[in-house]
C-alpha positions as a Python dict, from the first residue, in 0.01 Angstrom:
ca = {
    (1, 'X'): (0, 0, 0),
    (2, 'X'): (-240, -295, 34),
    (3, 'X'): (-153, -560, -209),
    (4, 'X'): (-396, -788, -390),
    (5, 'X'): (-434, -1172, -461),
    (6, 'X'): (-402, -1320, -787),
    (7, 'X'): (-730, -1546, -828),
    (8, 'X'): (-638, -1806, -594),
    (9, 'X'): (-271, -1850, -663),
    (10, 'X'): (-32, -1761, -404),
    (11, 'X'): (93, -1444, -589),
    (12, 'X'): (25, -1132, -435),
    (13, 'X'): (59, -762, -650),
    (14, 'X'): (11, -399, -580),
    (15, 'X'): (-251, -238, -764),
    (16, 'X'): (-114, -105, -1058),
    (17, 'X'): (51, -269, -1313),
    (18, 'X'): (339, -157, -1555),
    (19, 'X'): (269, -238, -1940),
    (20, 'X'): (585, -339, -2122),
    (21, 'X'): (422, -244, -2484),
    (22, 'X'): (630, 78, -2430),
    (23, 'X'): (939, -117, -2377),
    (24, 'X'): (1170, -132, -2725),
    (25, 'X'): (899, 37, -2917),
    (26, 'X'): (840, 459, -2772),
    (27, 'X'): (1115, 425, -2531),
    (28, 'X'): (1462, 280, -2575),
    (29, 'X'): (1673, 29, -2343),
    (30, 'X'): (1815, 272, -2082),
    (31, 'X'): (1473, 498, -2022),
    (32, 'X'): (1305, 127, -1953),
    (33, 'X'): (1544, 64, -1747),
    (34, 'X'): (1501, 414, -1532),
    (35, 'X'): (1119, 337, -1571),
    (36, 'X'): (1173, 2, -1416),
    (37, 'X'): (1367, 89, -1137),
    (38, 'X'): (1151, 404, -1046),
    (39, 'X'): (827, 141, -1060),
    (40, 'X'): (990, -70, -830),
    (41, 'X'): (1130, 166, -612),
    (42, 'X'): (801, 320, -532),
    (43, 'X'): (679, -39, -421),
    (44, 'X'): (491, -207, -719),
    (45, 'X'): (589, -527, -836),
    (46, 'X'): (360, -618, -1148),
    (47, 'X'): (533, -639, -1486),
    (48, 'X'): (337, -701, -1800),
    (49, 'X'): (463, -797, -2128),
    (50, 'X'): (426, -1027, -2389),
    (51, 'X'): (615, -1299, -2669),
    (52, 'X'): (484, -1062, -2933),
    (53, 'X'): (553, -691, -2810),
    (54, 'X'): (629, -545, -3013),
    (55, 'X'): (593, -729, -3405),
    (56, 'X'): (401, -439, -3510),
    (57, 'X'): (720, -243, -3557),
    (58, 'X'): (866, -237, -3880),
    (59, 'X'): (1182, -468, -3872),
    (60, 'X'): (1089, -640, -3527),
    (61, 'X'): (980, -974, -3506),
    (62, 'X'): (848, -985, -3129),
    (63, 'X'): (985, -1051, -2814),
    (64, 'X'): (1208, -697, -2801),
    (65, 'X'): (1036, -589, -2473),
    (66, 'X'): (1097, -931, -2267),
    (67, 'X'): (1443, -905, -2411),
    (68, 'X'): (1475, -515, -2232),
    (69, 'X'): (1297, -657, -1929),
    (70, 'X'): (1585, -939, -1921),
    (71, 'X'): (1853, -700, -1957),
    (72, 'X'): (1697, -482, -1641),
    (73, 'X'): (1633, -830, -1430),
    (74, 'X'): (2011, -942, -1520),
    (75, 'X'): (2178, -568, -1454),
    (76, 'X'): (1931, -451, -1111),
    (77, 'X'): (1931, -822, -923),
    (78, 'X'): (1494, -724, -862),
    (79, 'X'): (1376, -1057, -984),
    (80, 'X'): (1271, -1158, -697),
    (81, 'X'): (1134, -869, -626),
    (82, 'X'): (862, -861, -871),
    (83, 'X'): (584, -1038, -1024),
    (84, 'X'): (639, -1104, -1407),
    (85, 'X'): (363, -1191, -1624),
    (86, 'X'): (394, -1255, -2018),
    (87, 'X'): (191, -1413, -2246),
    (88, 'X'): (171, -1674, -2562),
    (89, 'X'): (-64, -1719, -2846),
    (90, 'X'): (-42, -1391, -3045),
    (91, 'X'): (31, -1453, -3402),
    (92, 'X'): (390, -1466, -3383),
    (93, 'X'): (448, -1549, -3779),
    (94, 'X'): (230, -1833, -3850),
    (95, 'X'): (-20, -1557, -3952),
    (96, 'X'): (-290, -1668, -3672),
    (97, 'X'): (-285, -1667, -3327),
    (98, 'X'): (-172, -2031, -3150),
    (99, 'X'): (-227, -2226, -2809),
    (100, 'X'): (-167, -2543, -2944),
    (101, 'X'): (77, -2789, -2737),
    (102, 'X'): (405, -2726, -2907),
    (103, 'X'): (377, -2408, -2977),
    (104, 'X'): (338, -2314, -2603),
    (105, 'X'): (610, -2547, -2512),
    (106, 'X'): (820, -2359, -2785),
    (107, 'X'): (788, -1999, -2678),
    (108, 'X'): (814, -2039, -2311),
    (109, 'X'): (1141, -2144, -2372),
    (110, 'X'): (1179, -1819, -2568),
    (111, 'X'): (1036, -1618, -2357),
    (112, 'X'): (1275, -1800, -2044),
    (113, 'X'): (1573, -1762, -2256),
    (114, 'X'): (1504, -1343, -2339),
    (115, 'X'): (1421, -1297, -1951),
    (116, 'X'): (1662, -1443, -1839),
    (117, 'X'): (1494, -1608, -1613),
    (118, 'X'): (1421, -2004, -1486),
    (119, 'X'): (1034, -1916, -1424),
    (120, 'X'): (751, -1702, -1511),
    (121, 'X'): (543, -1562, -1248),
    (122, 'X'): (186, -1565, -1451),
    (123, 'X'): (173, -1695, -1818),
    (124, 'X'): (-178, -1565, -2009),
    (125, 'X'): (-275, -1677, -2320),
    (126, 'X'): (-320, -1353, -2504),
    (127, 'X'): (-540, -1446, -2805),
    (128, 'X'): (-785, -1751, -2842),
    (129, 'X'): (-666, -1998, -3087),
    (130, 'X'): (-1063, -2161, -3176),
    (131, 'X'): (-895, -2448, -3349),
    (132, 'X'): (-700, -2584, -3068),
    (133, 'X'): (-918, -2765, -2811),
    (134, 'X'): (-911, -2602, -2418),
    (135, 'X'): (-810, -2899, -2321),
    (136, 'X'): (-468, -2930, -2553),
    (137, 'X'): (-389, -2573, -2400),
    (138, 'X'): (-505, -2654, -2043),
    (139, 'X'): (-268, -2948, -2022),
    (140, 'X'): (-15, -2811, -2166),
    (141, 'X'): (-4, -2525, -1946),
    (142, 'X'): (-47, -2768, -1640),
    (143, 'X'): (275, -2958, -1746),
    (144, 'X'): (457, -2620, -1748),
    (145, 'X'): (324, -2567, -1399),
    (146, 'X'): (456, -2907, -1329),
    (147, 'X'): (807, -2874, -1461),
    (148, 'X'): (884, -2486, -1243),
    (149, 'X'): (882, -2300, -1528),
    (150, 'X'): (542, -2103, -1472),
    (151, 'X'): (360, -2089, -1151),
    (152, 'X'): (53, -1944, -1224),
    (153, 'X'): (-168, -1870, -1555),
    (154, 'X'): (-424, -1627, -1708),
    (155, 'X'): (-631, -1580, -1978),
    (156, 'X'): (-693, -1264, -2213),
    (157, 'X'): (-909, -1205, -2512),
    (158, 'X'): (-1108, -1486, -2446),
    (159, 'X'): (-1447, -1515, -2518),
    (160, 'X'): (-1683, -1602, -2251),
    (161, 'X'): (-1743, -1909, -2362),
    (162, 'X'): (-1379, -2051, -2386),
    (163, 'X'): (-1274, -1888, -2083),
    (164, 'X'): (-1573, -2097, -1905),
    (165, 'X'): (-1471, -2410, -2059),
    (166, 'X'): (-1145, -2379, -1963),
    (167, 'X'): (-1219, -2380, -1654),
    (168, 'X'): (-1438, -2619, -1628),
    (169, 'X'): (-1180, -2822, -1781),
    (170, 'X'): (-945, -2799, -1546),
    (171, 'X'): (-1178, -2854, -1260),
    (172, 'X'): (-1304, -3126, -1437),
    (173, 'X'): (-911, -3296, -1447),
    (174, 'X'): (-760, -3131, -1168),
    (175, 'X'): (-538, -2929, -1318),
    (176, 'X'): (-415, -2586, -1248),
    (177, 'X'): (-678, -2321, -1367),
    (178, 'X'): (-710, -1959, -1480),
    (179, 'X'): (-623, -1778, -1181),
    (180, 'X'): (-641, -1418, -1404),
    (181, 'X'): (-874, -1234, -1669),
    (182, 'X'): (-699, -931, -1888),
    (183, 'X'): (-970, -735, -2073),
    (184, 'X'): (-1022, -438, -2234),
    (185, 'X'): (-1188, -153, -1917),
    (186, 'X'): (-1154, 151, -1854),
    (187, 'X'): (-1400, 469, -1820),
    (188, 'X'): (-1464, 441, -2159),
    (189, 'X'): (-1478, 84, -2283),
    (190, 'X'): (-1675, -59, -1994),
    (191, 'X'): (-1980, -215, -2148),
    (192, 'X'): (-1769, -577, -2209),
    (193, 'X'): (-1636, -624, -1956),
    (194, 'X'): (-1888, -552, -1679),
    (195, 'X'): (-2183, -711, -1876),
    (196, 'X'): (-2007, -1034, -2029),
    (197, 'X'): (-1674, -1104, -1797),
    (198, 'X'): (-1777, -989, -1437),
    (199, 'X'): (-2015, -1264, -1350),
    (200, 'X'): (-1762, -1520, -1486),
    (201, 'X'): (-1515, -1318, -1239),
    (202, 'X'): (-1759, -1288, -949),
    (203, 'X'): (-1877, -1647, -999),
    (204, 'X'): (-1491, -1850, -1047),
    (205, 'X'): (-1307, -1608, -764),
    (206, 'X'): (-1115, -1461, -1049),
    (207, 'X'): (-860, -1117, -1055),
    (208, 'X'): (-907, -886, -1317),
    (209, 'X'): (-547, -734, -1470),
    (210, 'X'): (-739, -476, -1689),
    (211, 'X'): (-515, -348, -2052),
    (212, 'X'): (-560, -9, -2205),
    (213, 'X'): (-686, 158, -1861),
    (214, 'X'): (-649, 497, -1977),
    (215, 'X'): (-787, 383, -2336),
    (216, 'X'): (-437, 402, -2499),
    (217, 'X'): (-413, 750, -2366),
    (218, 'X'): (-745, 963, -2387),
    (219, 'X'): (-814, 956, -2040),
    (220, 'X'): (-472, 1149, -1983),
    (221, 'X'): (-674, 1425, -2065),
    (222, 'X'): (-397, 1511, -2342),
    (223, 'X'): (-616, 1428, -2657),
    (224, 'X'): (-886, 1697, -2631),
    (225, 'X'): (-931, 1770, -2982),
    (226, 'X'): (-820, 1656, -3374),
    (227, 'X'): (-525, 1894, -3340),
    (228, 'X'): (-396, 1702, -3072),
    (229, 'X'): (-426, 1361, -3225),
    (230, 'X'): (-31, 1420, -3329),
    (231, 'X'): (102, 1431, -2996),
    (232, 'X'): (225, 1071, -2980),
    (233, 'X'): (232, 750, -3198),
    (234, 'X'): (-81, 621, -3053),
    (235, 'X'): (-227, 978, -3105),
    (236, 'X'): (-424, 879, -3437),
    (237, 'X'): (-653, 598, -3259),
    (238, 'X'): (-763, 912, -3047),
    (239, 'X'): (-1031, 1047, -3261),
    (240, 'X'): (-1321, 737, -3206),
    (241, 'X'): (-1303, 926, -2851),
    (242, 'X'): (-1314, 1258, -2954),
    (243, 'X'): (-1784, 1214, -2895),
    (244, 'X'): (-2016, 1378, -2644),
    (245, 'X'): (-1956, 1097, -2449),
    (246, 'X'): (-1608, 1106, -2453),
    (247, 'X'): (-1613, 1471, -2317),
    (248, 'X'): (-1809, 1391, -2044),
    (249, 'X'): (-1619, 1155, -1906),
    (250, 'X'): (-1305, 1407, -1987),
    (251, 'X'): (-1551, 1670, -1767),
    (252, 'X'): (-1577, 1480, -1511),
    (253, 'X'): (-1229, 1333, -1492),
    (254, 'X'): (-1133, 1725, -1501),
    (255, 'X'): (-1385, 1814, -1180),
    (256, 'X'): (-1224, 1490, -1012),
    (257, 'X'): (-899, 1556, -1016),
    (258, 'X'): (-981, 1924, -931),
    (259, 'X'): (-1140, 1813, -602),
    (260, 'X'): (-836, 1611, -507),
    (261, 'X'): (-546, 1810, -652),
    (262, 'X'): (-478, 1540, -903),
    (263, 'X'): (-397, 1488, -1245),
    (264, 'X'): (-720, 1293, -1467),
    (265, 'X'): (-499, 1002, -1560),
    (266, 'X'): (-500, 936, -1178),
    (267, 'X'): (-814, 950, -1119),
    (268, 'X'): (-918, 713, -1412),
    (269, 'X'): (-701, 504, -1278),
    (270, 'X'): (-815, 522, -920),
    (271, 'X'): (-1159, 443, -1088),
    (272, 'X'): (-1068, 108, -1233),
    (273, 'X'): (-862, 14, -910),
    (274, 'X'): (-1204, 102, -721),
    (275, 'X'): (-1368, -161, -928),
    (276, 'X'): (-1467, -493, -785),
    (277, 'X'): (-1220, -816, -907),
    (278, 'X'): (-1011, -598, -993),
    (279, 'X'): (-666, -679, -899),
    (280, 'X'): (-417, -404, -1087),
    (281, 'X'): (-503, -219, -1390),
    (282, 'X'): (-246, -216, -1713),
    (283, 'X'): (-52, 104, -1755),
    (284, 'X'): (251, 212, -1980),
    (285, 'X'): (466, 553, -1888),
    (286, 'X'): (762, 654, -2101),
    (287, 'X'): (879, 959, -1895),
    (288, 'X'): (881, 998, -1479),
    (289, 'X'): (597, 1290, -1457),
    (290, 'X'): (415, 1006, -1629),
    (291, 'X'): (483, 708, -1464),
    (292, 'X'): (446, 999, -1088),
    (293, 'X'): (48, 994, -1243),
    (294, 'X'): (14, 640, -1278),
    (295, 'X'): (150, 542, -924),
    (296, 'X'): (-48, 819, -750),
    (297, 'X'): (-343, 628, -812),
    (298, 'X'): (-289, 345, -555),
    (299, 'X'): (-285, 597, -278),
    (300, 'X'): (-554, 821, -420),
    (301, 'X'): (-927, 710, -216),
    (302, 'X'): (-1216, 834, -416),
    (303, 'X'): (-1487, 887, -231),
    (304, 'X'): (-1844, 780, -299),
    (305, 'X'): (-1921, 1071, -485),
    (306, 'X'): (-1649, 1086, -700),
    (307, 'X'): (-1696, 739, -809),
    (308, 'X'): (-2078, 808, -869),
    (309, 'X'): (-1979, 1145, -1095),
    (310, 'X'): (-1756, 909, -1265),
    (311, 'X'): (-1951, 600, -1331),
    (312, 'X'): (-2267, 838, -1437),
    (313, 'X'): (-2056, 1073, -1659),
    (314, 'X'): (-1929, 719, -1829),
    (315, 'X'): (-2261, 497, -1851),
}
């Protein structure tokens, strides 16, 4: 499995990377842990999570999947073994998001303390905090940089006009820069992304570590009408998807994964790995046949064709 390059950082990750929404919130400590090792195992080594995964729980106040991951890092010995990326600025009870200087300073050491951990691999900021200047949040990073506790950083839910002032900033002052984008794509939700992010991407050399790559689910295939919408707890934000459009895509996903003796999940993903900048789509599994989709797709090729049928069917 070829691995890819993180911007221009030193890190290097397999294509596929493991959401850790999932982790405290659908599945409980010792199925994370299973999922973990099983993700490892079969060679990947990109972990996602985040300070605030998962607040929207009743009775949890954020930071219950880095404290799972921390538990698995402290019990299996893999740290070294994988790349861990979190992130910072999601309103974590001050009732907006926040990048200013303290506050980053505040939660790494949260985060550090509930991973158990002396470093983070990649640290994103998640959400845009408009009243906090780039350059408060660019330094501040840097001087985490400086000090060994992150060696890399990324941005997500940026708009483009932050994320290129941010980086001009730090090329301005020599400081440590975006290395990573996370946005919204998939075969669905592609219009973003390839019209407003990708020529920031193409132009600054960055990676793309794309979230909701199966759009939270519906390109599973499972969600195929309303009377499906039950199935799981994300089942009720199916229905937007439930459009011609939608079942097109879910057509084509279907002829696909016919052709190759797949599943449609893995072909959606193979899609998005296809794409250019891309460096590891975001996925989540809470059960082995799941997770046996997800990591199917960095050895799955599509050919021309099947990436033309896919990127028609989706336009």
């Amino acid at each position: 499995m070829q691995k890819r390059k993180l911007g221009k950082s030193g890190l290097d990750v397999a294509p596929l990377a493991f959401g850790g929404n999932v982790f405290g919130w659908t599945i409980d400590e010792t199925r994370s842990f299973s999922l973990l090792d099983a993700f490892v195992d079969a060679g990947f080594n990109l972990i996602d999570t985040a300070n605030s995964y998962s607040r929207w729980v009743p009775g949890h106040k954020g930071g219950e999947s880095e404290t799972i991951i921390g538990n698995w890092l402290k019990q299996s010995g893999k740290r070294e073994q994988i790349v861990l990326a979190t992130k910072v600025g999601s309103d974590m009870g001050l009732g907006r998001p926040c990048l200013t200087r303290d506050h980053i300073f505040e939660q790494v050491d949260a985060s550090l303390q509930r991973l158990q951990t002396d470093y983070i691999d990649l640290y994103q900021s998640h959400f845009d905090d408009v009243t906090t200047p780039v350059g408060e949040t660019m330094e501040a990073f840097a001087q985490l940089v400086q000090q060994g506790k992150v060696r890399v950083i990324g941005a997500s839910n940026l708009s483009k006009e932050r994320l290129q002032e941010s980086l001009d900033y730090s090329r301005q002052h020599n400081l440590p820069r975006y290395e990573t984008l996370q946005p919204e794509y998939n075969l669905y939700n592609r219009e973003k992304y390839e019209q407003t992010y990708a020529p920031i991407c193409e132009k600054e050399g960055l990676s793309v570590i794309s979230y909701f790559a199966l759009a939270s689910g519906f390109l599973t295939g499972k969600y195929r009408s309303e009377a499906d919408l039950g199935k799981s707890a994300r089942g009720g934000g199916m229905k937007a998807y439930l459009n011609e459009r939608g079942y097109k895509i879910l057509d084509a996903l279907d002829a696909v994964a016919g052709r190759y003796n797949t599943r449609p999940a893995t072909v959606a993903l193979a899609w998005v790995m296809a794409q250019p900048h891309i460096a590891a789509p975001i996925a989540s599994a809470t059960t082995t046949q799941q997770l046996h989709e997800l990591v199917e797709a960095a050895n799955l090729q599509l050919d021309e064709a099947a990436i033309t049928q896919l990127t028609e069917a989706s336009r």
